[in-house]
PAMI-435531 format. One line per field, with one value per residue (C-alpha): x negated, y negated, z negated. Coordinates in pm, whole numbers, plus 32768, in hexadecimal, padded with zeros to 4 digits. Layout:
BEGIN
px <- c(X  ...)
py <- c(Y  ...)
pz <- c(Z  ...)
This chain:
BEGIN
px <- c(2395  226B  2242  219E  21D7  2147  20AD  2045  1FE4  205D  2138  220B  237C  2493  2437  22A9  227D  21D9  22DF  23F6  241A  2495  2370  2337  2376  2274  22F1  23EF  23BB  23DB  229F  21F1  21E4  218B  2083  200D  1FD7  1F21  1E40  1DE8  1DBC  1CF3  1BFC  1BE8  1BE5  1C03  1B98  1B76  1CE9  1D1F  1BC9  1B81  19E9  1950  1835  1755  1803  1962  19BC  1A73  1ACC  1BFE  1C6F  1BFC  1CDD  1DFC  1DC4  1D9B  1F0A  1F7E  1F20  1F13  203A  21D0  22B9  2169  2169  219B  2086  1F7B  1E39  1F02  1FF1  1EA5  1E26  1F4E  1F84  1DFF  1E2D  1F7B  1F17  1F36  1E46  1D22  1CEB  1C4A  1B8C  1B64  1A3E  19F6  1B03  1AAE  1B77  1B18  1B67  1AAA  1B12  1BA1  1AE4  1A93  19DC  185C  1810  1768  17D2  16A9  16F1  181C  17DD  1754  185B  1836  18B1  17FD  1918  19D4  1AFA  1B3B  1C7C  1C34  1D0C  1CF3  1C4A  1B5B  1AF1  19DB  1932  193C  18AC  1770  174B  17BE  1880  188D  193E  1A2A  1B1F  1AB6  1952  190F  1966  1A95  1A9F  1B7C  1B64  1C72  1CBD  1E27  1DCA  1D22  1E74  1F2D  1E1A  1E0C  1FAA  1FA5  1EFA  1F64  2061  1F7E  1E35  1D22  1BFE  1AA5  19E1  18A0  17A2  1758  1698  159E  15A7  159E  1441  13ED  1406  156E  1621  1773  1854  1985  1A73  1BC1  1C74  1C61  1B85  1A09  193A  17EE  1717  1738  1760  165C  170B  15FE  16DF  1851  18F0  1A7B  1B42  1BFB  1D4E  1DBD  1D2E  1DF9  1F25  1F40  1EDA  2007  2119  209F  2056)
py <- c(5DC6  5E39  5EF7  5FBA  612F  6198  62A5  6248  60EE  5FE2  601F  5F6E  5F9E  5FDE  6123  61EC  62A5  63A8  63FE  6319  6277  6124  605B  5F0B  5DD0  5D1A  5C31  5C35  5C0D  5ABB  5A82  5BBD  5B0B  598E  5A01  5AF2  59E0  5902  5A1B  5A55  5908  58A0  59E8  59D4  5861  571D  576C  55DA  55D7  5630  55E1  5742  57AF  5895  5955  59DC  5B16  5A92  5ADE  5A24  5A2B  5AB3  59EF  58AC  58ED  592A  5819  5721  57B1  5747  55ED  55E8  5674  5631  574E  5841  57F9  5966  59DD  5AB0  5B7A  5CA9  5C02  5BBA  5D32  5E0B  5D28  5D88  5EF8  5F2D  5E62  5F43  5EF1  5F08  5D85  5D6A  5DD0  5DBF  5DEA  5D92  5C72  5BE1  5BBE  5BC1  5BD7  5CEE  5C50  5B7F  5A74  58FE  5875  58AF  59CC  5B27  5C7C  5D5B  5E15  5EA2  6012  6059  60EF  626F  62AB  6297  621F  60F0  6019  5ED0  5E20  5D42  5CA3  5CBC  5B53  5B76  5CB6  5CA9  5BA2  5C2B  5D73  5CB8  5BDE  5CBB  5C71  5B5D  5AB3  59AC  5933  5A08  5A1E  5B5D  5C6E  5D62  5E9B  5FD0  612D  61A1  6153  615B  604A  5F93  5F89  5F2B  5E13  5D99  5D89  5C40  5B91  5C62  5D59  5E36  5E17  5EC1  5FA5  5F90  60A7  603C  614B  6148  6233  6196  6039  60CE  617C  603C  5F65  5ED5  5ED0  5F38  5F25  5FC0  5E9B  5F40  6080  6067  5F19  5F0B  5DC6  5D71  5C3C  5C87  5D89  5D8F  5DF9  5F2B  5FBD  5F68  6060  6035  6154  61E6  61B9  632A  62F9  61C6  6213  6357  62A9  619A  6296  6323  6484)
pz <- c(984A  9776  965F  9580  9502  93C5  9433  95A0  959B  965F  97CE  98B7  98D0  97FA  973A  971F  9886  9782  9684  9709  95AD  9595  94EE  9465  9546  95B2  96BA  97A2  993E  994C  9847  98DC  9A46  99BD  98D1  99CF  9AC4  99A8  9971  9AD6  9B1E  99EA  9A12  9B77  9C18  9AFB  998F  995C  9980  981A  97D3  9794  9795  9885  9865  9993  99BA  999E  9834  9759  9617  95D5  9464  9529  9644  9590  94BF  961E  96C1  958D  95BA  9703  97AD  96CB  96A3  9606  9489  943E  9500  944B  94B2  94CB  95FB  96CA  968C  96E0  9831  986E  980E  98D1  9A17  9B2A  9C3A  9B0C  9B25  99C8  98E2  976C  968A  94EC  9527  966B  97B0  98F4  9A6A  9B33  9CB5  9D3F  9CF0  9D79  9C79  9C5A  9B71  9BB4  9B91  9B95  9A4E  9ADA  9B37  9C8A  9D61  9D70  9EB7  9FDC  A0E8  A0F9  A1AE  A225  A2C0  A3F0  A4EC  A67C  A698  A58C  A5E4  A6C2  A5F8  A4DD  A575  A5F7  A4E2  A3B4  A2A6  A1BF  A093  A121  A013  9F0F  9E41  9EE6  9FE1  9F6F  9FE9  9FE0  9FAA  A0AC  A1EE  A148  A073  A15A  A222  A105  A0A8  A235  A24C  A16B  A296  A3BF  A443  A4E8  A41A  A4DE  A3CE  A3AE  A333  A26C  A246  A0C5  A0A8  A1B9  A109  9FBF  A007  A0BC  9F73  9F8D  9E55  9E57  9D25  9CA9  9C58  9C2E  9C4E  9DF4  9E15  9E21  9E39  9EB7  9F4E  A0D9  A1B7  A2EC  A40A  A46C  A318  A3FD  A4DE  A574  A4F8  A63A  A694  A66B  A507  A48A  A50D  A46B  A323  A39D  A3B6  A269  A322)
């Protein structure tokens, strides 16, 4: 479910995880996951679905959006700006971002846009999920986008694991030296709360964490 408390602003759940107060209803599971997927989808991959405008950065109008799921998609004719905003603001992997009413994305992206005014990533490490059979090439090649617009990247080996495990059991971690490629000129980005973004990694940036490493990251240790 989400809601909204009075005093703390939009959450998800049956009751504020501040106060535990019982706020307004917004919209119930059901409506959270559909228009969650919409939004994704819309931000992220096919805009001239609902032919909904995108600028170069990803934004989109927020009023105009509304007003497209309306037309667009049946079952959505209570939908208001206010629906689109607390699913933003409550999203827990940080996928969006809002800004004097406009919407966007921040990764996971396939369609062409750029997102150099995001803020450069302040850490100086990061971690990428591999498999055994890509590997090696990917080590003398480096790394870069495949399906998506650009290269995602993790702050934690742990999330790295967790990121790898959609594609793989036993996900193997690269370490990229950020702090080398940063002073180098690469542009790194922080995209969401664990997930930075960037053009391509060269692979004189990639190391193979060790195997004592990741499994003690594995077994949560």
């Amino acid at each position: 479910m989400l809601g909204e408390c009075e005093e703390h602003g939009y959450y998800r759940g049956e009751s504020c995880p501040v106060c535990g107060e019982k706020g307004k209803f917004l919209m119930n599971d059901r409506e959270l996951n559909s228009l969650g997927r919409i939004i994704a989808g819309v931000l992220r991959h096919f805009p001239e679905k609902l032919g909904i405008m995108i600028d170069g950065h990803g934004w989109v109008d927020i009023t105009e959006f509304v007003e497209a799921i309306g037309l667009g998609r049946s079952g959505f004719h209570w939908l208001r700006n206010h629906h689109i905003e607390a699913i933003a603001l409550t999203d827990p992997k940080g996928r969006y971002q809002i800004d004097g009413g406009m919407i966007r994305a921040t990764y996971g992206h396939t369609i062409d846009i750029s997102l150099d005014d995001l803020p450069e990533a302040e850490i100086d490490e990061f971690f990428y999920p591999v498999t055994e059979e890509e590997i090696d090439i990917i080590l003398e090649g480096g790394l870069n986008p495949i399906d998506r617009r650009n290269v995602h990247l993790s702050g934690s080996i742990e999330k790295a694991i967790e990121a790898g495990k959609v594609r793989t059991d036993k996900p193997l971690i690269l370490r990229i030296d950020g702090k080398k490629a940063k002073k180098d000129g690469i542009k790194i980005y922080h995209a969401g709360k664990d997930v930075y973004v960037t053009d391509r990694i060269d692979a004189k940036y990639l190391s193979k964490v060790d195997e004592k490493t990741l499994k003690k990251n594995m077994n949560g240790k």
